[in-house]
C-alpha positions as CSV (number, residue, x, y, z in Angstrom):
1,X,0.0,0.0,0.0
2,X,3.1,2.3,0.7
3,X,4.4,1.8,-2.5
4,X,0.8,2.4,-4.4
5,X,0.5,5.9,-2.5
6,X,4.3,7.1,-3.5
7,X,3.9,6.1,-7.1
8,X,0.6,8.1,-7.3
9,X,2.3,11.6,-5.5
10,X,5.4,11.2,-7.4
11,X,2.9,10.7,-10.6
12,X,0.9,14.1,-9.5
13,X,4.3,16.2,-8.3
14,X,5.8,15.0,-11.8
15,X,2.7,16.2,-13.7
16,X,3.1,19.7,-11.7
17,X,5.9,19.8,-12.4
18,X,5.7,19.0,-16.5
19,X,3.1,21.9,-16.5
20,X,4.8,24.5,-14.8
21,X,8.4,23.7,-17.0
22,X,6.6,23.3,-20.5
23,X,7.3,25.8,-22.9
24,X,4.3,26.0,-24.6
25,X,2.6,26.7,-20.9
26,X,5.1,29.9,-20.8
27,X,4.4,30.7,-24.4
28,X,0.3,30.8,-23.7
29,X,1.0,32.7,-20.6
30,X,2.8,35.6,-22.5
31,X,0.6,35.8,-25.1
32,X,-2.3,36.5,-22.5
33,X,0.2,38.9,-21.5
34,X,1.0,40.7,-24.8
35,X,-2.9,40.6,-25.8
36,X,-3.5,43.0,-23.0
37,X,-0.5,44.9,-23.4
38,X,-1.4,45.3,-27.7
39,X,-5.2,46.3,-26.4
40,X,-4.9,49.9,-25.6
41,X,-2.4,50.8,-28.5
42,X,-5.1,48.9,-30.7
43,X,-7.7,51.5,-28.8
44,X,-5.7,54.5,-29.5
45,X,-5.2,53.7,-33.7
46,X,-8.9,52.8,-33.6
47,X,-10.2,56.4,-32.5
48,X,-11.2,58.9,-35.2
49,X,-8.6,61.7,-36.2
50,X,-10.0,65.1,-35.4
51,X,-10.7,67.2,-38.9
52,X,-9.2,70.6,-39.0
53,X,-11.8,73.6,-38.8
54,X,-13.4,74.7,-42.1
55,X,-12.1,78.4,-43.1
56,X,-15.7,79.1,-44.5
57,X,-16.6,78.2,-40.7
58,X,-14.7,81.3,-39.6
59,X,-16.3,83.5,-42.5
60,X,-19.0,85.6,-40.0
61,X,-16.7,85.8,-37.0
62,X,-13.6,87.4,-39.3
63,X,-16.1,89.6,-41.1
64,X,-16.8,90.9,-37.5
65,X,-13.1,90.9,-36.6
66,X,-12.4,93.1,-40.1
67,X,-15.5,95.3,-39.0
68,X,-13.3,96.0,-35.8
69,X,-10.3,96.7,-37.1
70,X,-12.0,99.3,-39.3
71,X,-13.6,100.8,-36.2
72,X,-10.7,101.0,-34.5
73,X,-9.0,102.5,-38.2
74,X,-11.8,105.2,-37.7
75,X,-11.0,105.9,-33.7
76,X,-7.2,106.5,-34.5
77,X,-7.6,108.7,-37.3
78,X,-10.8,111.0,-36.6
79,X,-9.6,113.7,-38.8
80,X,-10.1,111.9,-41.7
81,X,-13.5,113.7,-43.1
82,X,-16.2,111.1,-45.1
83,X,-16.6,112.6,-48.9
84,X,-20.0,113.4,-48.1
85,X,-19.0,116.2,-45.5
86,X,-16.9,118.2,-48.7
87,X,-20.2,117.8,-50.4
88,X,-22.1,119.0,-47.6
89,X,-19.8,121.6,-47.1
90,X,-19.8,122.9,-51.0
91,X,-24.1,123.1,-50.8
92,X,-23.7,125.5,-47.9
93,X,-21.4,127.4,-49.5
94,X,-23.6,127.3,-53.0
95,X,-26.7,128.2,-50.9
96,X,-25.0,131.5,-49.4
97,X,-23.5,132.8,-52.7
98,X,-26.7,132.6,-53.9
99,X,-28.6,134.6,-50.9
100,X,-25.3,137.5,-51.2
101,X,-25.8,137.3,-55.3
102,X,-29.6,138.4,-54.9
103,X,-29.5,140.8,-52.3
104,X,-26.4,142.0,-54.3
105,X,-28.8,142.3,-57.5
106,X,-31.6,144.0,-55.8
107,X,-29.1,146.7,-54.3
108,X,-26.7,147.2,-57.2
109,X,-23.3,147.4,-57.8
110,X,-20.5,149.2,-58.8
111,X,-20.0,147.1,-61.8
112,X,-23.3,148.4,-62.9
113,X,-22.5,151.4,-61.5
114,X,-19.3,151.4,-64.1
115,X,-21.3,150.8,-66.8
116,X,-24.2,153.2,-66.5
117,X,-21.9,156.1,-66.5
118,X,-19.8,154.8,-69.2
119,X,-22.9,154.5,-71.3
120,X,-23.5,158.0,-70.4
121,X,-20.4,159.4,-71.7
122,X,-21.1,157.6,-74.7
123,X,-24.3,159.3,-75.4
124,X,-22.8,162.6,-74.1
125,X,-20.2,162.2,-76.8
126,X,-23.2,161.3,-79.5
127,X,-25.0,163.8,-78.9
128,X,-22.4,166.9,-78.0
129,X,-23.0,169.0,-81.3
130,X,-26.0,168.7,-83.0
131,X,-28.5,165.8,-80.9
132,X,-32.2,166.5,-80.4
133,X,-33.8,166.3,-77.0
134,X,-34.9,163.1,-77.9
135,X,-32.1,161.4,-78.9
136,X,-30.4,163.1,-75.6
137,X,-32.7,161.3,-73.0
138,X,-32.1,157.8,-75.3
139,X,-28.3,158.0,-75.4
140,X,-27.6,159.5,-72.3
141,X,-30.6,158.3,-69.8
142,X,-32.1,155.0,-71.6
143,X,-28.7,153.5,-72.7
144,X,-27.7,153.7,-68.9
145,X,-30.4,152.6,-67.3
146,X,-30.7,149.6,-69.1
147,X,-27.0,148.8,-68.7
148,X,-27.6,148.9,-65.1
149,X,-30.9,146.5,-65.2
150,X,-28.9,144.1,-67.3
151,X,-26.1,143.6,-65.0
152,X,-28.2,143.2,-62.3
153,X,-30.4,140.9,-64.4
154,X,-27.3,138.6,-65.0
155,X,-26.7,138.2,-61.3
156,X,-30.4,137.9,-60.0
157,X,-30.5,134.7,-62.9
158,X,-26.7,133.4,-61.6
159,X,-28.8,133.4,-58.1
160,X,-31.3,131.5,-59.1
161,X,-29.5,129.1,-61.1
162,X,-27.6,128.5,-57.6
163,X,-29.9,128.3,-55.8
164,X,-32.1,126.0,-57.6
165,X,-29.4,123.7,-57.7
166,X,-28.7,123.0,-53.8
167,X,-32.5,122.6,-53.2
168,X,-32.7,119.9,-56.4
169,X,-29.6,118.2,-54.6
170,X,-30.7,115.8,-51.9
171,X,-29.6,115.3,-48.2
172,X,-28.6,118.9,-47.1
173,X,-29.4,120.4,-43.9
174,X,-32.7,122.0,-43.3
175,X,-30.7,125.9,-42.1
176,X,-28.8,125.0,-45.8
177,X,-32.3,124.5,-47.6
178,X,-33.9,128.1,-46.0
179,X,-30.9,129.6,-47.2
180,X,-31.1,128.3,-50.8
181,X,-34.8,128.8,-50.6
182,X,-34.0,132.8,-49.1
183,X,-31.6,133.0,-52.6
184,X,-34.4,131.8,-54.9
185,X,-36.7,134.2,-54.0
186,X,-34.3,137.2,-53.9
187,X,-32.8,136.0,-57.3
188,X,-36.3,135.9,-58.7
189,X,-37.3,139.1,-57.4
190,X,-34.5,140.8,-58.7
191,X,-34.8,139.1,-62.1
192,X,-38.4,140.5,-62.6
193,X,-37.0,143.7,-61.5
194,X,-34.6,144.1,-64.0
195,X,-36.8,142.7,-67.0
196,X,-39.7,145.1,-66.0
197,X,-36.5,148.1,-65.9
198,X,-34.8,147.0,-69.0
199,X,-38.1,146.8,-71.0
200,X,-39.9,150.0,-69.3
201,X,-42.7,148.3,-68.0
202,X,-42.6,150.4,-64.6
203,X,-41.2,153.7,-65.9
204,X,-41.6,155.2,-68.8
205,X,-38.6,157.4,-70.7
206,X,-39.3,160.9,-70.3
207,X,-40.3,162.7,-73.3
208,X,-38.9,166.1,-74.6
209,X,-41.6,168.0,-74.4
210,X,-42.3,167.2,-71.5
């Protein structure tokens, strides 16, 4: 019975002992080993790449970023005037020339003023030997006085013309638009003026007898 019971443990520890030395019991052991090791590298190569941002993505916010910069542009350098202010600007100025031109034709001046007596002369000198009455009060008076109502004709219709053109031009100030509106009316005034003078529709040439 001894014998029996030592052949079968020396049977078992041999069998232990075959298992534990055998190389293909290693070899299954470190491939268990190397699968687990392989797993998370396997992981890593199987996640997606990340895709690089579209640029048309970015389209709105760098259209806001340029808008910025161009604010900022506009903050450094106030004194830089739009075009629209020269315009502005060269209406006010049209709409005053054209107020001064028709008070300026209503009054007189000394251009016209320069001209009536030289038209004078002229009939002085026409009529210094041997003119009639008549002829007199048309070279010396007439000529004159209608030299006078034609210069101040030529700026009451200058004026207007001005005038007229800054009210047909659009976006000026209201004070601009009186203004223009002020030089229309005087310019017009002083055109009638003039025709009725130059014409003799308000006074009549004196005759000679008179």
């Amino acid at each position: 019975m001894r014998r029996m019971d030592t052949k079968t443990t020396t049977e078992k520890t041999g069998e232990t002992g075959d298992n534990a030395e055998s190389p293909e019991g290693a070899g299954s052991a470190g491939a268990d080993i190397a699968a687990k090791t392989t797993e998370p590298v396997e992981a890593a190569e199987a996640a997606p790449a990340v895709e690089p941002l579209d640029a048309d993505a970015l389209g709105p916010a760098d259209e806001v970023d340029k808008d910025d910069d161009e604010d900022d542009d506009e903050a450094l350098f106030p004194d830089e005037a739009p075009a629209s202010a020269s315009a502005g600007i060269g209406g006010a100025a049209a709409a005053v020339v054209s107020a001064a031109l028709g008070v300026v034709a209503l009054t007189g001046t000394w251009t016209g003023k320069v001209v009536a007596e030289r038209e004078t002369l002229i009939g002085q000198i026409k009529t210094s030997g041997s003119g009639t009455p008549a002829q007199q009060i048309s070279e010396i008076y007439a000529d004159a006085w209608h030299s006078v109502a034609l210069v101040n004709g030529v700026l009451s219709l200058v004026a207007l013309l001005v005038a007229v053109l800054v009210l047909a031009l659009p976006g000026r100030p209201s004070w601009v638009r009186a203004v223009a509106v002020a030089g229309a009316v005087l310019g017009g005034l002083g055109l009638l003026l003039s025709v009725g003078t130059y014409f003799d529709l308000f006074l009549n040439l004196p005759t000679a007898g008179s």
